[in-house]
Each structure stands twice: as structure tokens, then as C-alpha cells.
KEFI-357087 format. One record per residue: x, y, z of N, C-alpha, C, O in turn; residue number from 1; residue in three letters. Coordinates in steps of 0.2 Angstrom, whole numbers, plus 2048, in hexadecimal, padded with zeros to 3 digits. Example, Ala and Ser with C-alpha at 12.3 -4.5 7.8 and 13.67 -1.06 7.14 Angstrom:
 nxx nyy nzz caxx cayy cazz cxx cyy czz oxx oyy ozz   n res
 842 7E4 827  83E  7EA  827 842 7F0 827 847 7EF 82A   1 ala
 840 7F5 823  844  7FB  824 840 800 827 843 806 828   2 ser
//
This chain:
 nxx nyy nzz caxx cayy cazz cxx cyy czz oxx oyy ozz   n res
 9EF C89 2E5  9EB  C8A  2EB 9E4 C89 2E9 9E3 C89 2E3   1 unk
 9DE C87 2EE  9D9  C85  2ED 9D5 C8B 2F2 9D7 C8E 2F6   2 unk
 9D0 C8C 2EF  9CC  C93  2F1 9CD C94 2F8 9CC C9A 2F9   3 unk
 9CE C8E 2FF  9CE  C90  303 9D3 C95 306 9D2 C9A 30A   4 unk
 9DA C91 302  9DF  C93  300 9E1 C9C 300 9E4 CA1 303   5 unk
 9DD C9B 2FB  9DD  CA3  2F7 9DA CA6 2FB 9DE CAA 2FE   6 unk
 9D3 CA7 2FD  9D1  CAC  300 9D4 CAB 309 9D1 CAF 30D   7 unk
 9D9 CA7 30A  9DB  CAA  311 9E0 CB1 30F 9E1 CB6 312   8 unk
 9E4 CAE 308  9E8  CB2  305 9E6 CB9 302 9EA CBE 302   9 unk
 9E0 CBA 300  9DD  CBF  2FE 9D9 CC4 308 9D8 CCA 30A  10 unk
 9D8 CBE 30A  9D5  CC3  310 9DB CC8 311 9DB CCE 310  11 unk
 9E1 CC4 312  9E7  CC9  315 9E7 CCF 312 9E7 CD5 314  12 unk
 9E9 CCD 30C  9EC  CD0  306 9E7 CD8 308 9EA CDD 30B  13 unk
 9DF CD9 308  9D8  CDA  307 9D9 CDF 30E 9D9 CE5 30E  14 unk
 9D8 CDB 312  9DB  CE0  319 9DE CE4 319 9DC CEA 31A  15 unk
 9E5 CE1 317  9ED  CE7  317 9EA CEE 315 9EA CF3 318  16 unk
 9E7 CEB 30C  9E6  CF0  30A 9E0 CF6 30B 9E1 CFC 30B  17 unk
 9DC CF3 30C  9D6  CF6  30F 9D2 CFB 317 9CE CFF 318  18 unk
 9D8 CF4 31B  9D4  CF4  322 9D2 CEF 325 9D0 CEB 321  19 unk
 9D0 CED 32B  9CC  CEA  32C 9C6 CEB 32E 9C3 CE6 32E  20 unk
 9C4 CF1 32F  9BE  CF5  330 9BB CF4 32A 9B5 CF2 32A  21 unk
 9BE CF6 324  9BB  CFA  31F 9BB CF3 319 9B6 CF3 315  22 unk
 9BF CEF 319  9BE  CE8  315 9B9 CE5 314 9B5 CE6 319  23 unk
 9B7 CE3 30F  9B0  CDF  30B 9B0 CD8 30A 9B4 CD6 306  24 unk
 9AC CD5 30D  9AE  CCE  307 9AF CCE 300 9B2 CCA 2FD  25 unk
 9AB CD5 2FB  9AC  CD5  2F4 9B4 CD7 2F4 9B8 CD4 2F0  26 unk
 9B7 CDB 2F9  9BD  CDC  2F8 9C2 CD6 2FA 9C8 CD6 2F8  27 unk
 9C0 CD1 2FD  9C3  CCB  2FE 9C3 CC6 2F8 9C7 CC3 2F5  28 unk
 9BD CC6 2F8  9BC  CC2  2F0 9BE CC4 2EB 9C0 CC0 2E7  29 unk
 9BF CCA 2EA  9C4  CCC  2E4 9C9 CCC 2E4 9CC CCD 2DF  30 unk
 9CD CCC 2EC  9D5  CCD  2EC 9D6 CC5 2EB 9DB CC3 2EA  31 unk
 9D1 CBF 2EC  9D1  CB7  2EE 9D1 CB6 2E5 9D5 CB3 2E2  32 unk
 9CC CB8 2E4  9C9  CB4  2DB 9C8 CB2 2DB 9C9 CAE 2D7  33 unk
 9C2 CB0 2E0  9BC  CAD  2E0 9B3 CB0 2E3 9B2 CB5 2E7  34 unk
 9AF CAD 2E2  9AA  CAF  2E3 9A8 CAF 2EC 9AA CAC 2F1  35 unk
 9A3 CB4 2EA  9A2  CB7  2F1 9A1 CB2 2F5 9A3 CB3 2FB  36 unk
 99B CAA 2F3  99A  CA5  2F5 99D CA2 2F7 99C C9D 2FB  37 unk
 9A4 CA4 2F4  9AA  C9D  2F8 9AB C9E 2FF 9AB C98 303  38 unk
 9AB CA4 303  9AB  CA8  309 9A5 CA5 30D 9A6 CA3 312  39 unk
 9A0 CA4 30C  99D  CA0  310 99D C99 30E 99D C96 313  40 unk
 99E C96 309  99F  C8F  308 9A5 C8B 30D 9A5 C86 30F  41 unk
 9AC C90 30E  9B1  C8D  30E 9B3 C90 319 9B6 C8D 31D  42 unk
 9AF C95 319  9B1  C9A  320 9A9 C9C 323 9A8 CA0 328  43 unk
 9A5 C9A 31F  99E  C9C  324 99C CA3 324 996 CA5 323  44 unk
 9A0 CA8 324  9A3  CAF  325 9A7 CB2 322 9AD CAF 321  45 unk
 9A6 CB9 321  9AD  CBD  321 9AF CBF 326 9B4 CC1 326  46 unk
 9AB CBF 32D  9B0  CBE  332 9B4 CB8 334 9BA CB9 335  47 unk
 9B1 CB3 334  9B5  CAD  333 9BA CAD 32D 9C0 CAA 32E  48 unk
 9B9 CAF 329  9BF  CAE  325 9C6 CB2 327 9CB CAF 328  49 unk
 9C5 CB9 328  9C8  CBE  32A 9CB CBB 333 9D1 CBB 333  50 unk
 9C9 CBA 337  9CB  CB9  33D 9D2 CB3 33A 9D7 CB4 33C  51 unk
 9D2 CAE 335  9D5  CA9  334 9DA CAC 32F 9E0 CAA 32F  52 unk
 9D9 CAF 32C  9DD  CB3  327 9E2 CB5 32B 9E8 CB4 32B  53 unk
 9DE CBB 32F  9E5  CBF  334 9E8 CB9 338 9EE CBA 33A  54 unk
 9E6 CB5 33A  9E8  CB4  341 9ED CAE 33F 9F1 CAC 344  55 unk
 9EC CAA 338  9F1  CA5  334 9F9 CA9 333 9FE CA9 335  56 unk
 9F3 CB0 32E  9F9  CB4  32B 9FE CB7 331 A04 CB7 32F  57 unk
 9FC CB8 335  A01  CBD  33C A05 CB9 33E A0B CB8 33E  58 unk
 A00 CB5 341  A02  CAD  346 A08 CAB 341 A0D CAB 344  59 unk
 A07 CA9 33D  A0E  CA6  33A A14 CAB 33A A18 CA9 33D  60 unk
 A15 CB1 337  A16  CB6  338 A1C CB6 33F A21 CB3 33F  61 unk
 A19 CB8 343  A1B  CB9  349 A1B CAF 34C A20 CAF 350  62 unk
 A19 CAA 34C  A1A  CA4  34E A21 CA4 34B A26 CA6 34F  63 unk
 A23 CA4 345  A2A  CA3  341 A2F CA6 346 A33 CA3 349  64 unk
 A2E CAD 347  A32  CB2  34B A33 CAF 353 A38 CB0 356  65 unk
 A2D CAC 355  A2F  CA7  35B A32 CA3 35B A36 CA1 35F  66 unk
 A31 CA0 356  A34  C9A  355 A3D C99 354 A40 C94 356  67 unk
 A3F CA0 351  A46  CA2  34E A4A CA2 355 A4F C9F 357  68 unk
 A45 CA7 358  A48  CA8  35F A4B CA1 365 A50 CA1 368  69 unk
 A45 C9D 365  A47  C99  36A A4C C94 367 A4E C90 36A  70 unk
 A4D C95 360  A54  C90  35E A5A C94 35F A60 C91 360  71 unk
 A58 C9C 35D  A60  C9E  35E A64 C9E 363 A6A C9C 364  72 unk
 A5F C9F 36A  A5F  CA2  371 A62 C9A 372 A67 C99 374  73 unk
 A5D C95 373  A5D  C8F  376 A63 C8B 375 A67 C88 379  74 unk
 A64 C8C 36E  A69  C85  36B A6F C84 370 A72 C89 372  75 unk
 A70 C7F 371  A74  C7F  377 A77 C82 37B A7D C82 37C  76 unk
 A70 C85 380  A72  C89  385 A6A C84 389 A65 C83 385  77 unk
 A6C C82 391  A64  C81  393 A5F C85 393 A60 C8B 393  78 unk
 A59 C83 395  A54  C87  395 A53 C8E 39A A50 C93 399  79 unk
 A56 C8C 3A0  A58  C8F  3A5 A5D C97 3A2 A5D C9D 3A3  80 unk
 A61 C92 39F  A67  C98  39C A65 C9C 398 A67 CA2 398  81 unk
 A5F C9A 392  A5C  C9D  38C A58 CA2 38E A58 CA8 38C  82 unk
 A53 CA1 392  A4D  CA3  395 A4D CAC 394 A48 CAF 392  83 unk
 A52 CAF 397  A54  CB6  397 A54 CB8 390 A4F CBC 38D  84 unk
 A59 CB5 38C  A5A  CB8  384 A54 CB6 381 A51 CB9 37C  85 unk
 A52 CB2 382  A4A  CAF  37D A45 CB5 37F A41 CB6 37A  86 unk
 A44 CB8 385  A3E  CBB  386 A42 CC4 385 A3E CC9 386  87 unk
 A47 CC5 383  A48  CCA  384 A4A CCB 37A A4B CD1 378  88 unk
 A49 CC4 377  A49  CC4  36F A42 CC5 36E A40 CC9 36A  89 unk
 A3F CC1 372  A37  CC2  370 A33 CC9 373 A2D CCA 373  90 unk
 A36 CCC 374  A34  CD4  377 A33 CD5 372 A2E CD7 36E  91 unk
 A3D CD5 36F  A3D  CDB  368 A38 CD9 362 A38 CDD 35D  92 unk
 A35 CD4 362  A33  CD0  35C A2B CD3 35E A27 CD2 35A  93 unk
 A2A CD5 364  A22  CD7  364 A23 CDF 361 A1F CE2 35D  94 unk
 A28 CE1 364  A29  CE8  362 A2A CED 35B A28 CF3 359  95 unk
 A2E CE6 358  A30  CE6  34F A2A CE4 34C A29 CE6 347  96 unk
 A26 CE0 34E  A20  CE1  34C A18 CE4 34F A12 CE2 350  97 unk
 A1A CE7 34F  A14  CED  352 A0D CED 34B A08 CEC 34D  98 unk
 A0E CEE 344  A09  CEE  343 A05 CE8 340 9FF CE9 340  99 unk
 A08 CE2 33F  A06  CDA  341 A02 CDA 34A 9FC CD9 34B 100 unk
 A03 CDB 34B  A03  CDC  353 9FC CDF 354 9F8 CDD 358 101 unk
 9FB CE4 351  9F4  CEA  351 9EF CE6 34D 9EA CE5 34F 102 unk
 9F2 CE5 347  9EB  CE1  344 9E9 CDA 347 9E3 CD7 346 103 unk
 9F0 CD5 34A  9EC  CD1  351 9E6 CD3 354 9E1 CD0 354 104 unk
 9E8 CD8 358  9E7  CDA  35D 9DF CDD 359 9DA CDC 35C 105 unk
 9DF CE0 356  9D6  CE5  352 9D5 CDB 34E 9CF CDB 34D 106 unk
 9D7 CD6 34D  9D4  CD2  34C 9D2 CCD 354 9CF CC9 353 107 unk
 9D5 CCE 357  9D5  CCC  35F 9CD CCD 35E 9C8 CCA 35D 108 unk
 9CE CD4 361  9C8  CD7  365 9C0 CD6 360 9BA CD7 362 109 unk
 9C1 CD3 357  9BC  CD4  355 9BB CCC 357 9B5 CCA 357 110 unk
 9BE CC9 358  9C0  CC0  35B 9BA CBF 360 9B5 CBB 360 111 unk
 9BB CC5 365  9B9  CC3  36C 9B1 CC4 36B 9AE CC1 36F 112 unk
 9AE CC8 365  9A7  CC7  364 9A3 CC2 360 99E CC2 35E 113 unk
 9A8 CBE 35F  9A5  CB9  359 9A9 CB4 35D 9AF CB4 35E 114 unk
 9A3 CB0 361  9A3  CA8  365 9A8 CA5 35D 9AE CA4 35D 115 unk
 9A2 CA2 356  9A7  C9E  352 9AE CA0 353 9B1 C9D 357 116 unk
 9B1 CA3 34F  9B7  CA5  352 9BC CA6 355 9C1 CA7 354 117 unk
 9B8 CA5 35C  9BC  CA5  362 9BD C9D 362 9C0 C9A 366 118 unk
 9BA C9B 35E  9BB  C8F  361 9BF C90 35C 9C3 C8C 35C 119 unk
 9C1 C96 355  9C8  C94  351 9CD C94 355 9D1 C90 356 120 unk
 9CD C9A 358  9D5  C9E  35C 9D6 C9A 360 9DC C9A 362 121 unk
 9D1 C96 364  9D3  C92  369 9D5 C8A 366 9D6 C85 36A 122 unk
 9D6 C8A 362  9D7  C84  35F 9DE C86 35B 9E3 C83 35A 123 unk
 9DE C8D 358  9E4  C8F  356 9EA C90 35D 9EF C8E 35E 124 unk
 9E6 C92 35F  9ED  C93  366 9EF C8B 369 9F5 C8A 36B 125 unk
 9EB C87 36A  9ED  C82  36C 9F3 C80 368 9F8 C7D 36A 126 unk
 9F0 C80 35F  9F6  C7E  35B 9FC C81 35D A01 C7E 35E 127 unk
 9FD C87 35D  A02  C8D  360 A09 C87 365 A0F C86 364 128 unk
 A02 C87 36A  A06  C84  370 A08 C7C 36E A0C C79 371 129 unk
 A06 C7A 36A  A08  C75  369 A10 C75 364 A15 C71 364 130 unk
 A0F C7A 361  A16  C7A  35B A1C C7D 361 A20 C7A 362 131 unk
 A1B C83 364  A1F  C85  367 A1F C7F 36A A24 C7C 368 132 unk
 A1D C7C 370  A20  C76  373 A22 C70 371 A25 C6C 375 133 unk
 A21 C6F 36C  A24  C69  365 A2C C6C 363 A30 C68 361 134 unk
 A2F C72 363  A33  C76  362 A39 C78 367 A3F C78 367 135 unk
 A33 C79 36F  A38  C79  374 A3A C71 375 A40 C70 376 136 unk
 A38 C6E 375  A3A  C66  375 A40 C64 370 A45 C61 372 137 unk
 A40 C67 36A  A47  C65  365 A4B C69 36A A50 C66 36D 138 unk
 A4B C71 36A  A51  C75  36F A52 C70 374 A56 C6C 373 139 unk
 A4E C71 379  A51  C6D  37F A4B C66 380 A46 C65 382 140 unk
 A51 C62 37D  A4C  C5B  37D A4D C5A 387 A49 C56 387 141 unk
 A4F C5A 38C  A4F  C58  392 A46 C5B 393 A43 C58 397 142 unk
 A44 C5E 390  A3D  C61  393 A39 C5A 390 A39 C57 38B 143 unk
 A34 C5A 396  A2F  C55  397 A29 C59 391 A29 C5F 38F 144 unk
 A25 C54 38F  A1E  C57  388 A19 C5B 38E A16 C60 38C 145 unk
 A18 C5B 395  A15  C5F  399 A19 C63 399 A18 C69 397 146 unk
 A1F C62 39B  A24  C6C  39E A26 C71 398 A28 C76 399 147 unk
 A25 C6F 390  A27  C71  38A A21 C74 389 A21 C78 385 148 unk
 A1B C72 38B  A16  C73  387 A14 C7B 38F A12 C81 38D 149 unk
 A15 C79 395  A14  C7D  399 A18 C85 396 A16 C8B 397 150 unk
 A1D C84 395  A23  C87  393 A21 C8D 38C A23 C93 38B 151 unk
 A1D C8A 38A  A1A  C8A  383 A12 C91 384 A11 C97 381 152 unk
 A0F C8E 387  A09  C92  38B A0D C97 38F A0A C9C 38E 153 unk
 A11 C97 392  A13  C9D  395 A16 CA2 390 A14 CA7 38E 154 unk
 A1D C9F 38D  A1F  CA4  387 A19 CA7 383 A18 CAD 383 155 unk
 A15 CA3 37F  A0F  CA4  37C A0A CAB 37E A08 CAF 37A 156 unk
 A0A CA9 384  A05  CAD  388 A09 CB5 38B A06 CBA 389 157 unk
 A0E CB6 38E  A13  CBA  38F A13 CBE 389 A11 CC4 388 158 unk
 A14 CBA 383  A13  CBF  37D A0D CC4 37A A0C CCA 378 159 unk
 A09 CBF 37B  A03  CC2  37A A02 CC9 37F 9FF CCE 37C 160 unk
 A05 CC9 384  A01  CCC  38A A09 CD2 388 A07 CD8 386 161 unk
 A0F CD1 388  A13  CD6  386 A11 CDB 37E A12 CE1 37E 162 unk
 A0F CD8 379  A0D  CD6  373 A07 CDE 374 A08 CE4 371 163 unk
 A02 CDC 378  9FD  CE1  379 9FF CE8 37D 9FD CED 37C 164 unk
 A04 CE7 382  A06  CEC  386 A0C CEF 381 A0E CF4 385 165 unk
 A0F CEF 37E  A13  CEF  377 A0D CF6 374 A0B CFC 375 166 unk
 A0B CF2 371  A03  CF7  36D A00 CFE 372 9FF D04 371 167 unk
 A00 CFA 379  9F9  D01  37B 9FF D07 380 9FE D0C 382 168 unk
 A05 D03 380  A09  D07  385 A0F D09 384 A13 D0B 389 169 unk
 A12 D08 37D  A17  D08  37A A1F D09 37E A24 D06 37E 170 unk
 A1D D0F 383  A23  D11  387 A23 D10 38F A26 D13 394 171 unk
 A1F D0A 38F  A20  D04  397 A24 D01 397 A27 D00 392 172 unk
 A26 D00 39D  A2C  CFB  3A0 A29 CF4 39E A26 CF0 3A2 173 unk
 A2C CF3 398  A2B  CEB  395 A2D CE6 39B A32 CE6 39F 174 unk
 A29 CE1 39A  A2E  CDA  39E A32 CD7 398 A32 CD5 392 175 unk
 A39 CD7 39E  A40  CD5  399 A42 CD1 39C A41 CD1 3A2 176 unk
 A46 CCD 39A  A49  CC6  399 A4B CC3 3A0 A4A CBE 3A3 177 unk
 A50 CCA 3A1  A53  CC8  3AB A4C CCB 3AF A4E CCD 3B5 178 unk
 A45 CCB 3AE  A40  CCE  3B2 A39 CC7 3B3 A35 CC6 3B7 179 unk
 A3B CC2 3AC  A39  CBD  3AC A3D CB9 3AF A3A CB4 3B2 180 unk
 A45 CB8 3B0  A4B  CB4  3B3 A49 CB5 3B9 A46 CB0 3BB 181 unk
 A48 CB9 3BC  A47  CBC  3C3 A42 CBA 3C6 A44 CB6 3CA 182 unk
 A3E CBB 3C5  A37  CB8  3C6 A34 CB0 3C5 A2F CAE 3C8 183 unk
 A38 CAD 3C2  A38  CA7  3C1 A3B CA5 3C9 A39 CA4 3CE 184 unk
 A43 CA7 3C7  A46  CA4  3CE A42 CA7 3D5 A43 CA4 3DB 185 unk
 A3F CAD 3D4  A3C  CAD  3DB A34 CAB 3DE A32 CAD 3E4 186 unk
 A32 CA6 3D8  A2D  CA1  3D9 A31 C9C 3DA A2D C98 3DC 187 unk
 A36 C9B 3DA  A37  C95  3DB A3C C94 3E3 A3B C8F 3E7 188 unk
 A3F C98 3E4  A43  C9B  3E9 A40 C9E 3F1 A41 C9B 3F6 189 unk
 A3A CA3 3F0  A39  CA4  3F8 A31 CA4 3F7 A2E CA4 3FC 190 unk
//
């Protein structure tokens, strides 16, 4: 690995351990093994390091876990068909991971004060929707590059928004699978 490398690997690592509150760049640079300069050479910031650290390290994390789901649910069933079991996979997988999910969410929120890093997350979630919609097209190849990619921002987004209400309300009436079926067909219906 090359320093950039390392210290996305050492932010994690540095966090887990420490906090996010309470983390240091000396403590990033010494979980990385490199000097404190690399942090501004390679990320401008330890905030910028740190926003890309969590949001690679989770995103991946939890994208895999999406990505599991819309192959298990999908494979030869249409999208129509899967739609239920996918969103009602992807509940459990916000819920099973609750503590990936908190350190999102406290890296979200510190996201939303630092403009630089919000042009990363916005260029990270594009990438987002771009793999999930590259993915829905292998499952169900009948979907157009616009209806896969739309398909994509909603699952994406629905999670996100389940993902947080998961965190602040643990014992709420989740949206589930036949509540997204439903809802679909009654946009389309009356």
C-alpha cells in the first residue's frame, strides 16, 4: 500500500479505537506509519481524510451487503417480483448493522460542515448509484441505463432515510417490503 493507502486504513483503524470526537491526526499517523505531513499532502485535512476513511470504509461495508441482497432476492425473479424481499433484506442489513451505521451518521453530520467534503460524498454517492445501477442491469438486464440507475437512487436513498430512522427510533414502524410494493402499485394505479 502507498501512504494514501495506509492512512485511509489507519484513519479507520484510529477512529474505531479512539472515537471520532476524540481522534488526532498524531493518532492517525501512527495507526498509518507515516508522518503527520502525509495528512495534508495526500487529504488537505484530517477532516478530509477522516470523512473518506469512514465513508469508503462503511460504504463498502454496507454497499457489499447491498449488493448481496439485490443478487440473492433478484436472480431470476423480475424486478417487480424481487422488489418486496429486497427491501425487506435491506431493512435487516440496516438494523444488523447499527454500529457502521452511527459512525456514518456522526461522520454525516460532521460532512454537512465542511463544504470540501461534501463535493467528496457527492461524488461518492454518485459513484454509489452508479455501481448499484451497473448491478441492477446484470440482475435484471430488461431495465433501461435510465430506469436501473432511477431504481438505484431510490433503493439508495430509502436506505439512507430507513438506515437513520433505524438509529434515532429503533422501535418505529419500519418501511417493509409489502409497504414499498404497495405504494409503488398505488402510484401507479389511482
Amino acid at each position: 500500500m502507498g501512504n494514501r493507502e495506509d492512512l485511509l486504513a489507519g484513519a479507520r483503524k484510529a477512529v474505531l479505537e479512539r472515537g471520532l470526537a476524540k481522534v488526532t491526526a498524531r493518532d492517525i499517523a501512527g495507526a498509518a506509519g507515516v508522518s503527520l505531513a502525509a495528512i495534508g499532502y495526500h487529504f488537505g485535512s484530517k477532516d478530509r481524510l477522516i470523512a473518506e476513511a469512514i465513508t469508503e470504509g462503511i460504504g463498502s461495508e454496507i454497499g457489499d451487503g447491498m449488493d448481496a441482497i439485490i443478487r440473492d432476492t433478484g436472480e431470476g425473479h423480475s424486478l417487480a417480483e424481487s422488489v418486496e424481499w429486497t427491501w425487506d433484506a435491506m431493512l435487516n442489513l440496516a438494523f444488523e448493522r447499527r454500529e457502521e451505521l452511527m459512525l456514518s451518521l456522526e461522520n454525516g453530520v460532521r460532512i454537512a460542515h465542511t463544504p470540501e467534503s461534501q463535493g467528496y460524498l457527492s461524488a461518492a454517492t454518485e459513484g454509489a448509484y452508479s455501481e448499484l445501477s451497473a448491478l441492477l442491469r446484470s440482475v435484471h438486464p430488461n431495465l433501461s441505463t435510465e430506469e436501473s440507475h432511477a431504481v438505484a437512487k431510490v433503493y439508495f436513498l430509502l436506505f439512507q432515510g430507513v438506515a437513520i430512522l433505524s438509529l434515532m427510533g429503533p422501535s418505529s414502524d419500519p418501511l417493509r417490503g409489502e409497504d414499498v410494493k404497495l405504494a409503488i402499485k398505488a402510484l401507479y394505479t389511482k
